[in-house]
Residue, then its C-alpha position, 0 to 999 in steps of 0.5 A: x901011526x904019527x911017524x907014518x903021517x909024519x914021514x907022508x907030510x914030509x914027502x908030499x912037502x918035497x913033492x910040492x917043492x919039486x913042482x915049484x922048482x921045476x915050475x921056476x926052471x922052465x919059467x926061467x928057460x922060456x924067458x931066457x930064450x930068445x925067440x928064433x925068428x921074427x915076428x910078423x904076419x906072412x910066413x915062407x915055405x918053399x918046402x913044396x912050392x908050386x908052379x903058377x897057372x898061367x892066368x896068375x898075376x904078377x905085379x911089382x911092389x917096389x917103385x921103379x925106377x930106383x935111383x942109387x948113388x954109388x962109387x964107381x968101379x966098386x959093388x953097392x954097400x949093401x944090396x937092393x930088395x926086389x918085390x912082387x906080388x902074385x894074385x888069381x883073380x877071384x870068379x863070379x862064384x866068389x863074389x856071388x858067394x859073398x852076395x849070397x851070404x849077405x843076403x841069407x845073412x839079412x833074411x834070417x836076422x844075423x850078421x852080414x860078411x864084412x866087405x874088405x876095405x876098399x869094395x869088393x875083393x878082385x884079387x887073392x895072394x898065392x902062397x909057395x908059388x915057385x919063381x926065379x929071378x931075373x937080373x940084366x946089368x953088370x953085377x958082384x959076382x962075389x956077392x952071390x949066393x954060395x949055392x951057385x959058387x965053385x970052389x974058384x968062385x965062379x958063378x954058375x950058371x952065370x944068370x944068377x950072378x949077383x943074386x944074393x937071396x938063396x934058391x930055397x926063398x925062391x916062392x911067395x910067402x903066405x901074403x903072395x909077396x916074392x922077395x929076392x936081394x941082388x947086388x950090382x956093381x957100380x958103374x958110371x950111368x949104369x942101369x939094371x933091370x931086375x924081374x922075376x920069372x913065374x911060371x907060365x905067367x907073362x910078366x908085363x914090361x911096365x912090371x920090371x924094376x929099373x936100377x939107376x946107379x949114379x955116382 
């Protein structure tokens, strides 16, 4: 009888030690492992992007015109960022939802919905919505991305020229902001003029980014 609670101490010891073994390997995998992408609020998924209604909006993010010096008769150092956001503009049942929330919230003693920073909220970003970019100016063919690259590296089609952002980041991500980088080349007072296409959405004129290379 004592060799038998001898031999059950004996194997419930070995089993605690496993535990605490296996425990130390995986505390140790996860803090070796980095972590695989950055850490932020907005994510993209482009998987099933949409295409925008036409009485979406579209703004620009970026300040324009934008001003770069370069050496003439060679592409940028590193290419330029072009952001803009989509929106749908919120009705009157939204609004008087929240109105109504308040007021049903006041009568019955509870908490009010919080108003957004800034009064009452017009617009709402829309996420995944599908878009293409839109670039006019002389540009670094052999900065484009490879999906528009033949094996002569020529860029077809040739719209794309210069568009470093491959086409499957080509939508909004969940805050509703489009990003794409494109690449120009430098020339002497040269300008380029970056936008983006977005569905059925006309895109006012005032909203294009203006590109300024000097040397």
């Amino acid at each position: 009888m004592a060799t038998k609670l001898y031999l059950q101490a004996i194997n419930e010891g070995n089993l605690r030690l496993g535990i605490l073994i296996f425990g130390l390997m995986q505390l140790s995998s996860c803090s070796a492992k980095p972590e695989n992408s950055p850490s932020g609020a907005c994510t993209l998924s482009c998987g099933n992007a949409r295409v925008a209604a036409a009485e979406f909006t579209v703004k620009r993010m970026n300040t324009s015109p934008i001003a770069i010096k370069c050496t003439v008769g060679q592409p940028l150092s590193a290419p330029l960022t072009i952001r803009y956001r989509v929106s749908q503009t919120t009705g009157d049942n939204f609004k008087g939802t929240v109105a109504n929330a308040n007021a049903n919230a006041g009568a019955a003693g509870g908490q009010a919905v919080p108003t957004p920073v800034g009064g009452d909220v017009s617009d709402i970003p829309v996420a995944s919505v599908g878009f293409d970019p839109v670039v006019y100016g002389d540009m670094a063919f052999s900065k484009t991305a490879g999906e528009f690259k033949n094996s002569n590296n020529e860029v077809n089609p040739v719209r794309y020229a210069g568009v470093v952002t491959p086409p499957g980041e080509w939508c909004s991500d969940s805050c509703g902001v489009m990003t794409f980088e494109v690449w120009p080349n430098c020339l002497e007072s040269a300008e380029v003029k970056a936008a983006v296409q977005v569905g059925g959405v006309t895109l006012d004129n005032k909203e294009w980014t203006t590109i300024t290379l000097k040397e």
